[in-house]
C-alpha positions in Angstrom: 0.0 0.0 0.0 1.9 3.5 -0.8 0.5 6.3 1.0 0.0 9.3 -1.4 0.8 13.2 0.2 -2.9 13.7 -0.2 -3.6 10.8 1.8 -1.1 12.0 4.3 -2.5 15.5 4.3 -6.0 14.2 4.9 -4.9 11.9 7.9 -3.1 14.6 9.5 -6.3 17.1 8.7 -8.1 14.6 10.0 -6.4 14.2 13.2 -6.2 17.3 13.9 -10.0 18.0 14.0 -11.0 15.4 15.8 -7.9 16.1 18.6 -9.8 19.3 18.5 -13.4 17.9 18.7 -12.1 15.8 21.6 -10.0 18.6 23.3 -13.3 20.9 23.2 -15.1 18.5 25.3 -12.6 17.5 27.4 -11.2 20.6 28.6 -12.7 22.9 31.4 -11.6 26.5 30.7 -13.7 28.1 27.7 -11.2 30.0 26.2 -9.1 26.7 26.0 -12.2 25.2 24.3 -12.6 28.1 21.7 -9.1 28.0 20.6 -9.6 24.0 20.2 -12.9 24.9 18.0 -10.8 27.1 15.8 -8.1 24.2 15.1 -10.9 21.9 14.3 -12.2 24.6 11.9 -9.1 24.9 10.1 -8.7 21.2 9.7 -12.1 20.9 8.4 -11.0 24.2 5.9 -7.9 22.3 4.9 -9.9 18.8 4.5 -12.4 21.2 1.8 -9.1 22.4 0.0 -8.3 19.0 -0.1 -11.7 18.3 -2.1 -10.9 20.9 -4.3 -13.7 23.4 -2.8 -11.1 26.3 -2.0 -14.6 28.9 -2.1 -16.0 26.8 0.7 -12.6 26.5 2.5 -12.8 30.4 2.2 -15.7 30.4 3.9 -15.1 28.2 6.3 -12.1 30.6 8.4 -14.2 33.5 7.3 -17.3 32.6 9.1 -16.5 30.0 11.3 -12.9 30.6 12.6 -12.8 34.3 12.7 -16.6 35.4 13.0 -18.7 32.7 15.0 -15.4 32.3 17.4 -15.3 36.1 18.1 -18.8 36.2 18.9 -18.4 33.1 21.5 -15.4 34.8 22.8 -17.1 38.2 23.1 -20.1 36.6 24.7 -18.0 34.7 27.3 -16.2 37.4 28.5 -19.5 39.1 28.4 -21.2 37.0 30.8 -20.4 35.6 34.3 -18.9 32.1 34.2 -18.0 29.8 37.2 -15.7 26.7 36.2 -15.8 25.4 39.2 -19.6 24.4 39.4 -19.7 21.1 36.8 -19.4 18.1 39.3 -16.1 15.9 38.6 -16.5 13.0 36.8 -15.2 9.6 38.3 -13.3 7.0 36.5 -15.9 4.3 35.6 -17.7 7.2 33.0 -14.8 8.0 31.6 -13.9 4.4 30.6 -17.6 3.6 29.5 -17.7 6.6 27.8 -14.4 5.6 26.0 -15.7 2.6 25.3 -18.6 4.0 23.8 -16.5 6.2 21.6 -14.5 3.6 20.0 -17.5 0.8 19.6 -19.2 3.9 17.7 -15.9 4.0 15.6 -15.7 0.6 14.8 -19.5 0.6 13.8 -18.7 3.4 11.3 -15.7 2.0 10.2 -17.8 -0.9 9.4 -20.8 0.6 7.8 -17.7 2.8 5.6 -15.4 -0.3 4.6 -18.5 -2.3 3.1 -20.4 0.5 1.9 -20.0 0.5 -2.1 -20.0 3.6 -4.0 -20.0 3.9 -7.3 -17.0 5.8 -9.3 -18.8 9.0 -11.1 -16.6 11.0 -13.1 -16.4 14.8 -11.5 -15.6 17.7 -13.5 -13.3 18.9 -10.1 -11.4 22.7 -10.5 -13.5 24.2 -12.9 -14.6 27.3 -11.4 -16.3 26.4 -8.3 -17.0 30.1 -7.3 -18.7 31.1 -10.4 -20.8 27.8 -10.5 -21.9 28.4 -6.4 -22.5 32.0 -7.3 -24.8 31.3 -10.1 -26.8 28.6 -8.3 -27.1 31.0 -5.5 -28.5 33.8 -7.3 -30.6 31.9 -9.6 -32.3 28.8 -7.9 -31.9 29.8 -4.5 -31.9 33.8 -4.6 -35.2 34.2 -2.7 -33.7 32.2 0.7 -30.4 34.1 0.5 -32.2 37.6 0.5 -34.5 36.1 3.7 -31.6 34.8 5.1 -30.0 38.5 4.9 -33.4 40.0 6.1 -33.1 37.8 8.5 -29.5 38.4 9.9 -30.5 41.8 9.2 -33.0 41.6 11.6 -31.5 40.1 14.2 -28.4 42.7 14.0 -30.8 45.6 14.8 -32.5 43.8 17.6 -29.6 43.4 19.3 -28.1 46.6 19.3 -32.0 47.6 20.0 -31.6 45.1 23.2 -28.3 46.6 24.2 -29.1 50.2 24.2 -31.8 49.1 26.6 -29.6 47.3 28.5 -27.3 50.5 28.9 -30.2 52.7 29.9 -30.7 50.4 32.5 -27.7 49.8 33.8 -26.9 53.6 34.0 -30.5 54.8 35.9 -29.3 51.8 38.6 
């Protein structure tokens, strides 16, 4: 069996989203766990780069790794949060839990290895941008212009809800 560098790329993509997936639920400080989000992010960019969907991959550390984990971190330090009130887990969870894990592994890696799929050829670098960008705004044009109306929305009410919140806080 030879091992190709994409293969190699894509196992060491791979590893390190799920060390992050794992390391975000295993670790107790939040800040620790956002910073273990963002490396799973980027592996799961790198993994789309790997599939030849660089617009998507794009995407992915726009949204995901810069925006959504700025917001997280804003709202943490935002809000009041005690560490030390989750109970302690004791050592019979752990290895059930453990166990767990890797009979759900095996079961995939089952259902994957005889699973048969059938070899489609792919027209793969052709201009991925300008084929998303004309689906978008043709098929799909009237749920992107809710889903701005919508975001929209939402963006006013909360400034809206934090002006209130100063008023408040400053007649106290």
């Amino acid at each position: 069996m030879t091992f190709s560098g994409e293969f190699l790329a894509f196992m060491g993509l791979a590893l390190v989203a799920i060390i992050g997936g794992v390391l975000l639920l295993n670790l107790t400080k939040v800040v620790h766990m956002v910073v273990a989000l963002i490396f799973t992010f980027v592996a799961i960019a790198g993994i789309y780069v790997l599939l030849s969907a660089e617009f998507i991959a794009a995407v992915q550390i726009l949204i995901y790794s810069g925006a959504i984990t700025i917001i997280m971190l804003f709202g943490i330090m935002l809000t009041k949060h005690d560490d030390e009130s989750e109970p302690k887990t004791g050592k019979w969870r752990k290895i059930l839990v453990f166990l767990g894990i890797v009979g759900f592994a095996f079961a995939v890696y089952i259902g994957i290895y005889n699973f048969n799929i059938e070899q489609v050829p792919t027209t793969l670098h052709e201009n991925n941008t300008m084929q998303i960008g004309k689906e978008l705004y043709s098929k799909y044009i009237i749920p992107f212009e809710l889903t701005s109306v919508l975001l929209l929305v939402a963006l006013v009410g909360s400034i809206i809800l934090a002006k209130n919140e100063k008023k408040e806080a400053d007649s106290e």
